[in-house]
N, C-alpha and C positions, 0 to 999 in steps of 0.2 A: 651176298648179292640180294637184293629187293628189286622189286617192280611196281611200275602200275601202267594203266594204258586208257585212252581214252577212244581207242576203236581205233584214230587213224593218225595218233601221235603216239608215241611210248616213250617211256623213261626205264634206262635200268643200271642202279647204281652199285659200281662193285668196288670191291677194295684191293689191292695189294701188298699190305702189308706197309708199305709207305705211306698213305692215305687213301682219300674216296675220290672217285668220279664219276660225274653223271654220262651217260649215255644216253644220245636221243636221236629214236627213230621214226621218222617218218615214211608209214606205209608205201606211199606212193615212192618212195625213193629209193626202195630195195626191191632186192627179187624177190618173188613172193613165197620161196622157201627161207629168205632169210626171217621172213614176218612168220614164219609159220614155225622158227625154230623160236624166236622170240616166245611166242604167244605157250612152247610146252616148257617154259623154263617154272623151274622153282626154285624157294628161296632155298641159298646157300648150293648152288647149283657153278661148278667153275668153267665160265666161261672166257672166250679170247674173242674180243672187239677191236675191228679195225672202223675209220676213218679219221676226222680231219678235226684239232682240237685250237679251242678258241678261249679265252681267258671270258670268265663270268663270273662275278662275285655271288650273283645268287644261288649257286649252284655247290656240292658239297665238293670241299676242298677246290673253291674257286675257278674250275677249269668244267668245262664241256665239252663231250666228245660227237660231232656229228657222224653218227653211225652206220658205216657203207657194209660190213658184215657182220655178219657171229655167227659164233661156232661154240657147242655143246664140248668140254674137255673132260667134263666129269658132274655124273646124274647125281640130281637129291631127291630121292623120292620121303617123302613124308617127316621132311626135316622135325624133329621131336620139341624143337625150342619156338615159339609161333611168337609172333606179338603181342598175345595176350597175358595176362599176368601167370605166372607160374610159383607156388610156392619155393622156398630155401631148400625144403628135401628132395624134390623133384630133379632143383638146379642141381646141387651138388652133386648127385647121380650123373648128371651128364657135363660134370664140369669141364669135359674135356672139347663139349661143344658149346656150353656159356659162355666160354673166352673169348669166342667169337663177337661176340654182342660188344658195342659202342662204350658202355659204362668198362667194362671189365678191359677194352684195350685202351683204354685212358689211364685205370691204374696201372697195369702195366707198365705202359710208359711212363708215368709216373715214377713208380719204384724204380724203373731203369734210369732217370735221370737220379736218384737220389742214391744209387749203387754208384755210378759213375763219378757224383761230384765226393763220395766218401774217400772212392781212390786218391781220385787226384786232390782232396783238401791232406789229406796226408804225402802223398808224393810230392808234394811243393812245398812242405815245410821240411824234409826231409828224414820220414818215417822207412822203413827197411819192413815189406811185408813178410811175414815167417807164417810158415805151414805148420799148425800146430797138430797133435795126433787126435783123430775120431775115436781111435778104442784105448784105452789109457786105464790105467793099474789106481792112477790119484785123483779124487773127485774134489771140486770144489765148491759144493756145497751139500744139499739135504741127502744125505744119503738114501734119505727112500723114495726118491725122486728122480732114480736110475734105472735107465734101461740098461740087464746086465746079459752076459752070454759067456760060455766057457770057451778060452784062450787055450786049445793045444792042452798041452800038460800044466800048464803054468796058472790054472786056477783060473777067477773070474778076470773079464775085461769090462768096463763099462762103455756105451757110449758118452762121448763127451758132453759135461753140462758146459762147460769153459774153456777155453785156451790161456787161461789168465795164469796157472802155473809155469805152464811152460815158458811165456813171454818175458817171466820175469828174470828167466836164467838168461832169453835173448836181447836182453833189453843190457844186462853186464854186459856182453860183447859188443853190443851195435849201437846202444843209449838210446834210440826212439824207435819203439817198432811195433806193430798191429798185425794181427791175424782176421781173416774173415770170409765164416763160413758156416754150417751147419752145426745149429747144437740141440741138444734133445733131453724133455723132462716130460719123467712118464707120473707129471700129477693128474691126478683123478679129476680135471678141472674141467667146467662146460661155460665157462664166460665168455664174454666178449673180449676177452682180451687174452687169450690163450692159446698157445699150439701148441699141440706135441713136438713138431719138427719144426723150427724157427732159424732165421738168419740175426747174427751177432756178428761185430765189428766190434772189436777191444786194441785199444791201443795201451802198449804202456811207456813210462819214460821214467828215467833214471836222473836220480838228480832233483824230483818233483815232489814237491808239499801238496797236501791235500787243498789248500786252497792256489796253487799252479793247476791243478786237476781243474778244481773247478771253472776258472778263467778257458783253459782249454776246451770244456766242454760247451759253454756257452759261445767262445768262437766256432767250433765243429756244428753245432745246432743253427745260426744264424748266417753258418755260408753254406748250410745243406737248403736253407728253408730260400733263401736269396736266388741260388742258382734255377729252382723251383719255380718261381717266379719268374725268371728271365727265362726260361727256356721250354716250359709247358702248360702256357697261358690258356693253348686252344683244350688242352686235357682237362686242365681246371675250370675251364666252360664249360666241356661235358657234362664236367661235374658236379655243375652248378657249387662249387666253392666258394666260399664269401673270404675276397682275399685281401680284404683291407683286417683280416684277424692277423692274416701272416705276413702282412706288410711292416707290423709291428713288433715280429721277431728281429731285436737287436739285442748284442750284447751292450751292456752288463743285466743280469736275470737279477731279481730280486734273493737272497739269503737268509732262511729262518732254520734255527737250530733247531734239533730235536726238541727239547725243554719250552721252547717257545710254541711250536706247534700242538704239541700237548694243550700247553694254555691255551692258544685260538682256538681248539677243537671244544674245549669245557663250553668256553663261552657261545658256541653255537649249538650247544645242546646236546655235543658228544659225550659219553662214559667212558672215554679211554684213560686208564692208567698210566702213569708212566711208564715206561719196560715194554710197553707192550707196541706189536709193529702196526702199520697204518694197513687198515683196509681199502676197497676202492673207494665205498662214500664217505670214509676220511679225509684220503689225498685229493675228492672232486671240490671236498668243503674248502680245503688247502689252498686251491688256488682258484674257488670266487672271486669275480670281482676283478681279477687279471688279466691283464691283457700278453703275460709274458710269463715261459715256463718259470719254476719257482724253486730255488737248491734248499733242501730239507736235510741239515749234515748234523752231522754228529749224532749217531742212534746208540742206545744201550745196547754195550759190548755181547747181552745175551740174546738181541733181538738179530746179530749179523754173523757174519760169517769166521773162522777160526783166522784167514790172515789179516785179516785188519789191525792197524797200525792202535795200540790202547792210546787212548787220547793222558798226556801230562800233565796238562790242568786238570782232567777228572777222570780218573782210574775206571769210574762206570761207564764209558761210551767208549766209542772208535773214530779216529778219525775217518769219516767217511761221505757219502753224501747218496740222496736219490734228484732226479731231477725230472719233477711234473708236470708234465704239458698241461698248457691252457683246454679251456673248453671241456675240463671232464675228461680227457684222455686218459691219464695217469700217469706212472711212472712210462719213463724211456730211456731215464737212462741210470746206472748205478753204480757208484765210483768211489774207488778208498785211496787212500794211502794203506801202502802193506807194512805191515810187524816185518823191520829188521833187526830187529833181536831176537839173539836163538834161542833164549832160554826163556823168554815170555812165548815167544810161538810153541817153542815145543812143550810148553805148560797148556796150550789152548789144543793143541793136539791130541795129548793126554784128556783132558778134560769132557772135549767131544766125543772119546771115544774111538779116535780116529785111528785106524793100523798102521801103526809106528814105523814099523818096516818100509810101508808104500811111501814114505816121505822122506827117507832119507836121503835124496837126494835133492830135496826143493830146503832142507833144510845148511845141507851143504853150501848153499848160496850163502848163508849166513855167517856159515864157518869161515869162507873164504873172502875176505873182503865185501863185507857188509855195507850197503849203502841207502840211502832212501828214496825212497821210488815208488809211485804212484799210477794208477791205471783205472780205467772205467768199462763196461758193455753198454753198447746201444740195440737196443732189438730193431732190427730193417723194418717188421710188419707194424708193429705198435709206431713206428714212426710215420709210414707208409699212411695209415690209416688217420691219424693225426693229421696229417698235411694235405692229405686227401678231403678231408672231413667223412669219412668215412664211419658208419657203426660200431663194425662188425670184424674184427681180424680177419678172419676166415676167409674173407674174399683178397688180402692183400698180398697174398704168394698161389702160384698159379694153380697148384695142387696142397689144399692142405691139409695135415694129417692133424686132427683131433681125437679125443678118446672115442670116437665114437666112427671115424671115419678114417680108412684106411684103402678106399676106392674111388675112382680109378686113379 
């Protein structure tokens, strides 16, 4: 709730959660203890206003309320957030009163329609959601990139970096299916594009080549970025969004192999090696010049992860892919085809270092009717913040936990 007042007019604009409206009172038109409860309000103060409302476009969220009372529900004394500039450490202290502010319920809303259209773009093609486990025995990826904790008698558990194991033993049974929900990497990272605790949407399907993945991915991206558009135009005002960038999100994405990005990279001045994985100011070089995210597939088999499918034409890579958002965002999304062969996976398992034991039953899959099938993760905040035009991750999940923050 804000104020202002001109002696013998007032304005006092409050929200609930549905939108804003303005209220106005004139002095002479109420009791003089209702001007007198006016005049002790402060900001972020909850109050209940009665009178009589009249449609007004100039007015926030188009409606006016001529105001016959108020009433105090609940006091603010010395709200901590002011309209003056406040640094990022200050906010984030009090994130649980930032959220309140106009920028921060825009992304919100934001994220909230981009949760929403994830559902239902997979529930209308006919995806089967599966609950994958948070504390799990089988990691899918860096192992020192685990937050670990002891499980009962039964040794370590970790928190989940993936759901992508388990999806692929539900993906035999059901052929299309996605999980989505909290996954957690305890990298030592302080960028702008990182969370400790982050939200991940992984679909997987059976039956799918690495370039079906990709087709799918570029559908999922240009009806998440579309329904954004149509449906939180006034949020992207907030946000001052420049959204003729994302009007331009259509499928089909542009396609550069690993081996070819390399090359682009040389020729703008990059030292990267072959073998070697893309940094951020690689993949912003990457896609210069774009006006549409950009599939980066096929990386050296040493730079990805143990399931990935060995590419046939060249035993050095995997079939796989990253896909990089326009504008510098970077990756959002990263997708392979899986190794259905048992004895090239459980060679890469060996190889890694991986405990043999923990996998015997992801390995099983292979045993028993092996087939090919493919699957990708999308991170919610790197997307969130992309489509937002947003900096900063940090601000695109309501609490977030970084290495460095773990309050409130």
């Amino acid at each position: 709730m804000t104020t202002r007042s001109s002696g013998r007019i007032a304005f006092v604009v409050v929200r609930d959660g549905t939108g804003s409206l303005q209220g106005v009172i004139g002095k002479a038109d109420v009791a003089p203890e209702v001007w007198e409860r006016f005049t002790s309000l402060t900001q972020e103060a909850c109050v209940r206003l009665e009178g009589s409302a009249r449609a007004d476009a100039r007015s926030p969220g188009g409606v006016e309320l001529s105001v016959t009372d108020l009433s105090v529900l609940g006091s603010s004394a010395d709200f901590p957030i002011t309209p003056k500039e406040h640094g990022t450490a200050f906010l984030m202290e009090r994130r649980h009163l930032w959220l309140r502010s106009r920028r921060q319920i825009a992304i919100m809303r934001v994220r909230d329609e981009i949760i929403k259209a994830i559902r239902d773009f997979f529930y209308d093609r006919g995806f089967a959601l599966v609950d994958t486990p948070i504390l799990t025995g089988s990691i899918g990826e860096s192992a020192g990139t685990l937050f670990e904790t002891e499980y009962f008698d039964l040794g370590k558990a970790y928190l989940a970096q993936t759901g992508q194991l388990y999806l692929e033993s539900a993906c035999a049974a059901l052929g299309k299916v996605y999980c989505f929900g909290p996954t957690f990497r305890a990298e030592k990272s302080k960028t702008r594009r990182h969370l400790t605790e982050f939200w991940m949407v992984e679909p997987e399907v059976a039956f799918s080549t690495s370039d079906d993945n990709m087709r799918l991915q570029e559908e999922f991206i240009a009806y998440i970025v579309a329904r954004v558009l149509d449906r939180r135009k006034e949020e992207l005002k907030e946000l001052e969004r420049d959204t003729s960038k994302l009007e331009a999100i259509t499928a089909p994405f542009p396609r550069v192999s690993y081996t070819e990005a390399v090359a682009q990279l040389r020729t703008k001045g990059s030292s990267i090696e072959w073998g070697s994985d893309f940094g951020a100011e690689d993949e912003s070089r990457l896609v210069e010049g774009r006006d549409k995210p950009v599939f980066i597939f096929n990386y050296p088999k040493s730079a990805k992860a143990f399931y990935m499918k060995e590419n046939p034409d060249d035993p050095r890579t995997v079939l796989c892919n990253d896909c990089l958002a326009p504008e510098g965002y970077g990756e959002i999304i990263g997708g392979s085809q899986r190794e259905d062969d048992h004895d090239k996976l459980l060679a890469r398992i060996r190889h890694d270092g991986l405990a043999e034991e923990a996998y015997g039953w992801y390995l099983d899959l292979r045993r028993y009717g092996t087939f090919v099938h493919s699957g990708f993760g999308l991170g919610v905040e790197r997307t969130v913040a992309w489509v937002t035009g947003s900096p900063h991750i940090r601000e695109m999940i309501a609490f977030p936990r970084m290495m460095y923050r773990l309050y409130p």
